[in-house]
C-alpha positions in Angstrom: -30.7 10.7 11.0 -29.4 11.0 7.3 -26.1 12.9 7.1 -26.6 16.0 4.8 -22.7 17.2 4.7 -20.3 14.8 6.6 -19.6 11.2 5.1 -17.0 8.8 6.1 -14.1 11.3 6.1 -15.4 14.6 7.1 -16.9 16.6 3.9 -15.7 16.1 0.7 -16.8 17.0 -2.9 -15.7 18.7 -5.5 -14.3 22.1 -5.2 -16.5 25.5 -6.0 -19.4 23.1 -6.2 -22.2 21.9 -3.7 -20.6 21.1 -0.4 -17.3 22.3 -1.2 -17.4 25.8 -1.5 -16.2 28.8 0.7 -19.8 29.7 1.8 -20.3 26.3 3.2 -16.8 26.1 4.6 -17.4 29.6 6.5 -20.4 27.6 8.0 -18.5 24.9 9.0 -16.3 26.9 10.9 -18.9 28.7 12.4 -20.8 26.2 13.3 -17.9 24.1 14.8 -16.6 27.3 16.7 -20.0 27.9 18.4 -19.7 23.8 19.6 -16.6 23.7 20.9 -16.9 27.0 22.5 -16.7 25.8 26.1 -15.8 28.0 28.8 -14.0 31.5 29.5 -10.6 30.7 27.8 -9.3 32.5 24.6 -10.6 29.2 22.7 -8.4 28.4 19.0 -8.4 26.1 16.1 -5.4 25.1 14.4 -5.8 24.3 10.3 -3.4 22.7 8.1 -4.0 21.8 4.5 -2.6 19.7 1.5 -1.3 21.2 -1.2 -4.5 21.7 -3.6 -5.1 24.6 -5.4 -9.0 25.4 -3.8 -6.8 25.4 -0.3 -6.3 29.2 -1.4 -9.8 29.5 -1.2 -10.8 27.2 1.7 -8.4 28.4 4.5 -9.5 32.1 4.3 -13.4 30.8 4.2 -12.5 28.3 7.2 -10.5 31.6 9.2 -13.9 33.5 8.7 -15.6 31.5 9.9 -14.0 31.4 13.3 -12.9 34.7 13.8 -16.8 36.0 13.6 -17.7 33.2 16.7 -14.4 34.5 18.7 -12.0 31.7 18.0 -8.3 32.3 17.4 -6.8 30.7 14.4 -3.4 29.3 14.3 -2.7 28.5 10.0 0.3 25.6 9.8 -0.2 25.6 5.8 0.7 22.5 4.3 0.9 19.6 6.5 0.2 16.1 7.0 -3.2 15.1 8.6 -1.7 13.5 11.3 0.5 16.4 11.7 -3.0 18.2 12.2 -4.1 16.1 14.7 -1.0 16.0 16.8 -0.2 19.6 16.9 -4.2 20.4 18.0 -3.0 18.3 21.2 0.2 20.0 21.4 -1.2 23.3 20.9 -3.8 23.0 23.3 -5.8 24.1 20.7 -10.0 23.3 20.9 -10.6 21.6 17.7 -8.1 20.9 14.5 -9.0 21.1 10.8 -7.7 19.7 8.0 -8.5 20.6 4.3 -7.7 17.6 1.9 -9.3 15.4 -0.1 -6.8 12.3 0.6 -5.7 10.6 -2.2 -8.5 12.1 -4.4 -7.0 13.9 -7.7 -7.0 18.4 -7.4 -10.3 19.0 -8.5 -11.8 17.2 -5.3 -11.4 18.6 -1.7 -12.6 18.2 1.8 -12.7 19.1 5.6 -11.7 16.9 8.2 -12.6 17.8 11.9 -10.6 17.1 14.8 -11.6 17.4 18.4 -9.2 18.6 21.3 -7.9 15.3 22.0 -6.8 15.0 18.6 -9.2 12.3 17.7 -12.0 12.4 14.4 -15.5 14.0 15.3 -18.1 11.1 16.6 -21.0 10.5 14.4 -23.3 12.4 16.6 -21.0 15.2 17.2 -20.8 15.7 13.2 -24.6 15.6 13.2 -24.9 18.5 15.8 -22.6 20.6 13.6 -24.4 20.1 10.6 -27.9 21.1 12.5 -25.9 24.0 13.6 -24.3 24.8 10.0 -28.3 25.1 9.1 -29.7 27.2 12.1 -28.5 30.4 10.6 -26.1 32.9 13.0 -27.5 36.5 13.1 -27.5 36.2 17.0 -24.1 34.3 17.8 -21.6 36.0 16.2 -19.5 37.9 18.9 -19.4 42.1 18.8 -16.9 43.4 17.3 -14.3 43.8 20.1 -14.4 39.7 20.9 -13.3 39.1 17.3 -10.5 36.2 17.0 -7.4 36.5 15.5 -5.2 34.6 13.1 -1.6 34.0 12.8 0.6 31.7 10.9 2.8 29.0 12.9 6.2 29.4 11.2 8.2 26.2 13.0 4.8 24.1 12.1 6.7 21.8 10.3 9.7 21.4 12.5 7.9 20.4 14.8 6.2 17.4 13.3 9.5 16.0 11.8 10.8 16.1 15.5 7.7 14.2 16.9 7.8 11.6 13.9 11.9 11.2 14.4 11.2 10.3 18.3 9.0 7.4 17.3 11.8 6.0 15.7 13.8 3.6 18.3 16.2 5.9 19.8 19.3 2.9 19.6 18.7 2.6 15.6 19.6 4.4 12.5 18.8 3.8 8.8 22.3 4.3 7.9 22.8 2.1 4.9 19.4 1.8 3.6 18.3 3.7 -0.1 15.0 4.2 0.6 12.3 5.8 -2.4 9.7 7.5 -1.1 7.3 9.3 -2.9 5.1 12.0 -1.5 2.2 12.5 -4.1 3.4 16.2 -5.0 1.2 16.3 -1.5 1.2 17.2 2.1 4.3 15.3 3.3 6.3 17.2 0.8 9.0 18.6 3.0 8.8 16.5 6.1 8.9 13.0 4.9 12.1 12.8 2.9 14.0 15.1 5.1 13.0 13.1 8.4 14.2 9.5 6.4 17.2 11.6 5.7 17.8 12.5 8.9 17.9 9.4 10.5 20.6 8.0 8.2 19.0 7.2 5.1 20.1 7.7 1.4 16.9 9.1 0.2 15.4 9.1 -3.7 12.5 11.7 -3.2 9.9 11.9 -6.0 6.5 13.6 -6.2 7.9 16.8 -4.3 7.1 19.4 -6.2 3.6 20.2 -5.9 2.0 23.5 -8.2 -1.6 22.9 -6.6 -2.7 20.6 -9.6 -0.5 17.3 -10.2 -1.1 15.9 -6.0 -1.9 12.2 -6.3 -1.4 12.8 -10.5 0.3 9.6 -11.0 2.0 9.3 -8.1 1.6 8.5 -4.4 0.0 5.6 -3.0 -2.9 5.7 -5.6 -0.1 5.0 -8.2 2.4 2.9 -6.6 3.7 1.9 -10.0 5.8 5.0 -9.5 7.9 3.7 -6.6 7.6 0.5 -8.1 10.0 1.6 -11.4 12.5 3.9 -8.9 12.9 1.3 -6.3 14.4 -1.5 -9.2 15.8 2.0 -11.5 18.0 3.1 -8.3 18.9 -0.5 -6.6 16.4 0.8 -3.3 16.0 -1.2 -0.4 12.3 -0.1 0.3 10.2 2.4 -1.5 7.4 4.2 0.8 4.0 5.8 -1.3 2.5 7.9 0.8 -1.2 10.0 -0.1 -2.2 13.4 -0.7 -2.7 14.1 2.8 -0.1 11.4 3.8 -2.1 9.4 6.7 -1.6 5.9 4.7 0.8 4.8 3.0 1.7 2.1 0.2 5.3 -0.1 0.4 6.8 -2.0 -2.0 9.6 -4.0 -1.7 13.1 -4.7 -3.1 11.8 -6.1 -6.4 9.9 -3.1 -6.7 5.9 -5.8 -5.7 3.8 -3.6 -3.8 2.4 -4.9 -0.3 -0.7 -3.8 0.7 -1.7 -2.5 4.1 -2.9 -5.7 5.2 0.9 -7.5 5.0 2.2 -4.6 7.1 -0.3 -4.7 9.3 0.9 -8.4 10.0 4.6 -7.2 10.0 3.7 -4.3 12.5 1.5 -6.9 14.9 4.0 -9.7 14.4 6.9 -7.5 15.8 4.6 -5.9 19.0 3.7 -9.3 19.7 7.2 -11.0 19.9 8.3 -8.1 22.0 5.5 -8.0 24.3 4.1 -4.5 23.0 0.5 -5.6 21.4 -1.9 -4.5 23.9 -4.7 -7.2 24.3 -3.0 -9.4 21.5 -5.7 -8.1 19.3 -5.3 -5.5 16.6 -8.6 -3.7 14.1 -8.8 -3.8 11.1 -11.8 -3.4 8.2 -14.5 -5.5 7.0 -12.5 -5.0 3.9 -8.9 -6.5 4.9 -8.0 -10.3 4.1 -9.4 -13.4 5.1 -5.3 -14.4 5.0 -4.9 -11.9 7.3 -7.1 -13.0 9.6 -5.9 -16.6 9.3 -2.4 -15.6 9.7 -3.1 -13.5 13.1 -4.6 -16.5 14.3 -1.3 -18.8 14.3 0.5 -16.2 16.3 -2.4 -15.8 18.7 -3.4 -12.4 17.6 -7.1 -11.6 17.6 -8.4 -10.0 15.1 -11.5 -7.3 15.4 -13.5 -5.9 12.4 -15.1 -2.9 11.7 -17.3 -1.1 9.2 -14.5 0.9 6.6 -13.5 4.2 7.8 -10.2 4.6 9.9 -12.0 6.6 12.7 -14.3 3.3 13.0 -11.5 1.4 13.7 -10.0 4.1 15.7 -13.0 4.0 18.2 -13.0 0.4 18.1 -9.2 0.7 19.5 -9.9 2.9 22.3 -12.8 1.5 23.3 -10.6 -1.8 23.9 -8.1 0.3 24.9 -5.8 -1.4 22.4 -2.7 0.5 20.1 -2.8 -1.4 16.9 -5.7 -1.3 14.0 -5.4 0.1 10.5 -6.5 -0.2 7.1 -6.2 -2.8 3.9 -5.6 0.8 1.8 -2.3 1.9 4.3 -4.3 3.2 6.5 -2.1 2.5 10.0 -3.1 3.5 13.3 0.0 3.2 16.4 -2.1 4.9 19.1 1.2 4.7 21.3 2.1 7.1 18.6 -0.8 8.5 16.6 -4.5 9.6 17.0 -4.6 8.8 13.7 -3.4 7.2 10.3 0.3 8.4 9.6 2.0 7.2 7.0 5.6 8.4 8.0 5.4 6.8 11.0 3.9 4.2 10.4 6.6 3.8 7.8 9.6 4.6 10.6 8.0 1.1 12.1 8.3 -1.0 8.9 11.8 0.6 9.0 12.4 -0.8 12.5 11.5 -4.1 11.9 13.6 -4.1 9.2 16.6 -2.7 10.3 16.3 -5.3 13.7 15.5 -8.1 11.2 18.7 -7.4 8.8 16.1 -9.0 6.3 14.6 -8.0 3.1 11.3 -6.1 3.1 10.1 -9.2 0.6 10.9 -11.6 3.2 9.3 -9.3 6.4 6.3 -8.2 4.6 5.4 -11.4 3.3 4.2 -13.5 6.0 1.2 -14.8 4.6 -0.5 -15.9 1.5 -4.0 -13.3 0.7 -6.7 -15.2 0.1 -8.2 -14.2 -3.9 -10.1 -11.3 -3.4 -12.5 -9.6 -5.9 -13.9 -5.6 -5.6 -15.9 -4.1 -8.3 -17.9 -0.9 -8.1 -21.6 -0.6 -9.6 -23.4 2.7 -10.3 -27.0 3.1 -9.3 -29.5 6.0 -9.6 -29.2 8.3 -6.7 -32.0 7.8 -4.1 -32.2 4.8 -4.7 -31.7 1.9 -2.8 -31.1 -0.8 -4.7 -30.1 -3.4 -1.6 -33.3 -3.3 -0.8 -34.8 -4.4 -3.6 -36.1 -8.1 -3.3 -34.0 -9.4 -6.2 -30.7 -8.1 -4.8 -31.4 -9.5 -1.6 -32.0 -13.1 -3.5 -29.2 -12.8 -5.3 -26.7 -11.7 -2.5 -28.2 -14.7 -0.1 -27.6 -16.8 -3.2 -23.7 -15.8 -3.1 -23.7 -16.1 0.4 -24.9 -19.5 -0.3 -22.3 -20.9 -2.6 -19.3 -19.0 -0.3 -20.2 -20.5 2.7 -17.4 -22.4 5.0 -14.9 -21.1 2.0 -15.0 -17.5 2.1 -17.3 -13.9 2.5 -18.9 -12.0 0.7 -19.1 -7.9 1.7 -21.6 -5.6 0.2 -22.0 -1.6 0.9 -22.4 1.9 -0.2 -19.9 4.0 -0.8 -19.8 7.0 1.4 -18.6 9.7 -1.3 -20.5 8.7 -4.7 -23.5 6.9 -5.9 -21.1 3.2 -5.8 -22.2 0.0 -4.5 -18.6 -1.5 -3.8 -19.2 -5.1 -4.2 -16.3 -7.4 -2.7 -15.6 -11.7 -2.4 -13.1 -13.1 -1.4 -12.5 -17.3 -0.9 -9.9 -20.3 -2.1 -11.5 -20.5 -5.7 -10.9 -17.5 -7.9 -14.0 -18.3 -10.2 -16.3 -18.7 -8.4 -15.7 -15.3 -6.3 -15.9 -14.1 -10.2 -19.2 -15.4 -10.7 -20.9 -14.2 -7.6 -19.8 -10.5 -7.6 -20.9 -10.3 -11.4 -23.8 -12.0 -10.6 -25.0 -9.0 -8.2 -23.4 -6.4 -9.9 -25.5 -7.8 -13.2 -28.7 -7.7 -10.9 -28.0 -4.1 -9.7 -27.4 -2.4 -13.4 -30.7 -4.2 -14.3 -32.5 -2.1 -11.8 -30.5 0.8 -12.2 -31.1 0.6 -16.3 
């Protein structure tokens, strides 16, 4: 069944317009209410948001919503998406929602759906909202006297710094270390700087001061030039670039090079697996992530298991193999001993452990492997379209396919958000990877012209 609202992340779009405004956001919350109404308790949704500007108009739409199916609202205001997550578990709360666009610029926003567990919404439960978000509501809203309420949670950020801090080994401090870490004038404002503080660290915080307009503006992982420049400016040991929303996360190290999520996904797996903590000596990652990568985890006897792109694929793949490590090529990390989700502070707090234990440099822990050359470009095609199912793309992909085999792969998709086919090689020889993903992207504006 096609998807009219939800795509890979929840919804997303541009705010005021199409999906993204406060009429459809009232739905959503109505709609999402009447599902996870189950039962004679007071049921409640807890909603956190990034710093955007259209938050203003979201949260009260989203509260709405709610309150007119009978569901309390607890409001923690700006917060990290994990924070989300964690305190809708904490909070016994019956679903979570986050408002954020992730590392998208101010004009964009979105609405990420959490169930009571803590975990993202399954395909099929985001279908059943969106038939519900379209039935109309005349006869569910509650009378008047079963109306929720809504209250702000004052201590909402306290007690996420406290929960990130205790995944930190308790026998280790990051006294010593000058750590930059840059928060994309976004959710992770307040907490991350002042947790890295707190655990020792000398701490050079940048892209804290958000007015609603300038998250992810040149900063944050989507611009990890930033940390780049402050890390060799200020002598830093590590700088950390987290998102808008701050589930992911960018590092760079000493020099001020930037390492990708894939190298820290090796660091994080290489460390469980020396001290016996890698469930199933397998980890998740993306069809996107390295072929080094996967070469790498194979000399330390680490399986590796792929999935389509999305961090609540690969979350679904890690529980159903009840394993605790999976994550991203973007800095998407997933610690399920930790996390129902991406975090990027603690996933960062890891990095920090190994590299306080190792007495190393971050460009000698993060750089276990050598990435194979890997080549993504985007192509635009007329909406409606499909274009991979056109007789010359398919000749032309099975021709690339062809001339990669036994050397490298070759990974072809839609984009979830925008009318994008992401086309992506990766093998030993850097021209010819050239010449076969501008041979299909040539192919696919011909029959877009």
């Amino acid at each position: 069944m096609a998807r009219k609202y939800f795509g890979t992340d929840g919804i997303r779009g541009k705010a005021n317009e199409g999906h993204m405004t406060a009429e459809v956001a009232m739905r959503v919350g109505m709609a999402a209410a009447k599902h996870f109404t189950r039962g004679e308790h007071q049921h409640r949704v807890v909603i956190g948001k990034d710093t955007r500007l259209s938050g203003y108009m979201l949260e009260p739409a989203l509260t709405a919503g709610f309150i007119s199916m009978g569901m309390d609202v607890i409001m923690v205001g700006p917060m990290p998406t994990p924070a989300v997550a964690m305190l809708t578990r904490s909070l016994r709360a019956d679903l979570g929602v986050m408002i954020s666009a992730s590392h998208n610029a101010f004009q964009d926003n979105g609405l990420k759906l959490f169930g009571p567990d803590g975990y993202k919404l399954s395909d099929e439960i985001e279908l059943e909202i969106e038939r519900r978000m379209d039935n109309g509501y005349a006869d569910n809203l509650v009378p008047s006297e079963k109306l929720g309420r809504a209250q702000r949670l004052k201590n909402a950020v306290g007690r996420y710094m406290e929960f990130a801090k205790n995944t930190f080994p308790k026998n280790q401090r990051l006294d010593g270390l000058k750590i930059v870490v840059d928060c994309a004038n976004g959710a992770a404002y307040r907490s991350a700087p002042s947790v890295l503080w707190e655990l020792g660290a000398e701490v050079i915080a940048i892209g804290v001061s958000p007015n609603g307009k300038n998250i992810n503006d040149k900063c944050g992982s989507t611009y990890p030039e930033l940390i780049c420049e402050n890390v060799v400016l200020h002598g830093a040991d590590i700088g950390i670039a987290l998102d808008g929303d701050a589930d992911r996360l960018i590092v760079c190290d000493e020099h001020g090079k930037i390492i990708d999520g894939d190298q820290l996904m090796a660091t994080v797996a290489t460390y469980m697996k020396n001290n016996g903590q890698l469930r199933g000596n397998a980890m998740v990652t993306t069809i996107m992530s390295n072929l080094g990568l996967e070469k790498y985890l194979e000399t330390i006897g680490v399986d590796l298991i792929r999935t389509q792109v999305g961090d609540r694929y690969v979350v679904e793949a890690m529980r159903k193999q009840n394993l605790n490590l999976g994550g991203e090529q973007s800095g998407h990390i997933v610690l399920s001993d930790h996390a129902t989700t991406g975090d990027g502070l603690i996933a960062a707090l890891q990095i920090l452990s190994v590299l306080v234990t190792s007495g190393k440099p971050v460009s000698e822990i993060c750089n276990l492997y050598t990435p194979y050359p890997q080549l993504l470009k985007n192509v635009s095609y007329v909406q409606g379209t499909d274009p991979l199912s056109a007789p010359c793309v398919k000749e032309v992909i099975s021709e690339g396919e062809d001339r990669l085999n036994g050397t490298g792969r070759l990974v072809i998709r839609k984009s979830g958000t925008e009318p994008l086919i992401r086309v992506m090689a990766e093998g030993q020889d850097d021209k010819l990877i050239t010449l076969v993903v501008d041979d299909i992207i040539g192919v696919v504006e011909k029959l877009s012209a």
